[in-house]
N, C-alpha and C positions, 0 to 999 in steps of 0.2 A: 490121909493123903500120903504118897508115896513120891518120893524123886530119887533119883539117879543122880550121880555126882561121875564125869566124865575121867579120865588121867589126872589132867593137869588142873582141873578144879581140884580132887579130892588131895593130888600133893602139894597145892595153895593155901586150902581147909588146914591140911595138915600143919602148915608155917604158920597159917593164921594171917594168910597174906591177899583176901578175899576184899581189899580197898577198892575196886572199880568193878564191883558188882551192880547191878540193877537195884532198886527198893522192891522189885519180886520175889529177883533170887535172895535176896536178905529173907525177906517171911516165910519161902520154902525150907530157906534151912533152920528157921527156927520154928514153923509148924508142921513138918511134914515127918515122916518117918522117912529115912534117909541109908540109902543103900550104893554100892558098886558093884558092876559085874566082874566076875574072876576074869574076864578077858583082861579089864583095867591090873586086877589085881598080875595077871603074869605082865603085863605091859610090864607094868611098875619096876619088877625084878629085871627084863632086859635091858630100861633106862638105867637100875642101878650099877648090873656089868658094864656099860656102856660108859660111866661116868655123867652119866646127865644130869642124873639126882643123887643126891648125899647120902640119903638113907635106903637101906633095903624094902622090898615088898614089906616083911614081916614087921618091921619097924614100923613102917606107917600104921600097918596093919592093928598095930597094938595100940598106934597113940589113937588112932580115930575113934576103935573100937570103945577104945576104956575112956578113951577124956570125953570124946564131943557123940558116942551111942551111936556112928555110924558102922553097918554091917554089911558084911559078904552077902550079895544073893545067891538064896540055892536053889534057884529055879533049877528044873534038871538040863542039862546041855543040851541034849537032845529039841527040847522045846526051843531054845536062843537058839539053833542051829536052822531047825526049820524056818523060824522067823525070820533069820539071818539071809536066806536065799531068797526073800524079795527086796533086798538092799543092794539093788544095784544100782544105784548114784557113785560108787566109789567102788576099788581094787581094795582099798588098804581094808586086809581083814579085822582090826583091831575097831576101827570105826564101826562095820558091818555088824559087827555081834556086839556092841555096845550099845548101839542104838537099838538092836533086835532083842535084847536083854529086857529095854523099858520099855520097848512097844507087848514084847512077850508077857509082863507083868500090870498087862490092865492098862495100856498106852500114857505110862509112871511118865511125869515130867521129867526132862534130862538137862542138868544144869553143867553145861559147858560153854567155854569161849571159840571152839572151833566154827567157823564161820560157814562152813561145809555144811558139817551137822544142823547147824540151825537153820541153812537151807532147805535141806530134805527132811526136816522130823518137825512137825509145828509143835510139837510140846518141850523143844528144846530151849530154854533160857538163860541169857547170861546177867 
């Protein structure tokens, strides 16, 4: 089983700060192989110039990868790109390929709190 971990999930994951999760999202992320898409990952680094979040992209990038075995997907762009163009419920391109990432990967459950998302994607969990 495969899930997808959104922005603000996987910089939560990364604190460790995943307290008002569901008892689903709990078993996904302790049964599933667990992935983000590079869309999340360049998010990541504009929230950190921004001052939103503490830690850089790379940073997270290391602790998730090495402590808790979550990885980069590398599906090829081009694939999340096409997928991406039947995601019109929203503008913001960040959500569009996120969600087209875990629909592109075998329609992967997507464990976020955006409420958006979980409107238009039914494999979306919080």
């Amino acid at each position: 089983m495969i899930a997808y971990l959104d922005t603000q999930a996987l910089v939560w994951l990364s604190q460790g700060s995943l307290d008002d999760i569901s008892p689903k999202v709990t078993r996904l992320i302790e049964q599933a192989d667990l992935y983000y898409s590079p869309m999340v990952f360049f998010e990541l680094e504009l929230l950190f110039e921004i001052k939103r979040i503490k830690q850089s992209a790379r940073d997270i990038q290391r602790k998730v990868e090495f402590e808790l075995g979550v990885r980069l997907c590398d599906l090829p762009f081009a694939t999340i790109a096409a997928a991406a163009l039947d995601e019109k419920w929203t503008r913001d391109p960040f959500d569009r390929l996120i969600v087209a990432n875990a629909k592109a990967n075998g329609f992967a459950w997507l464990i976020s709190a955006d409420e958006s998302i979980r409107q238009h994607y039914p494999r979306a969990v919080w």
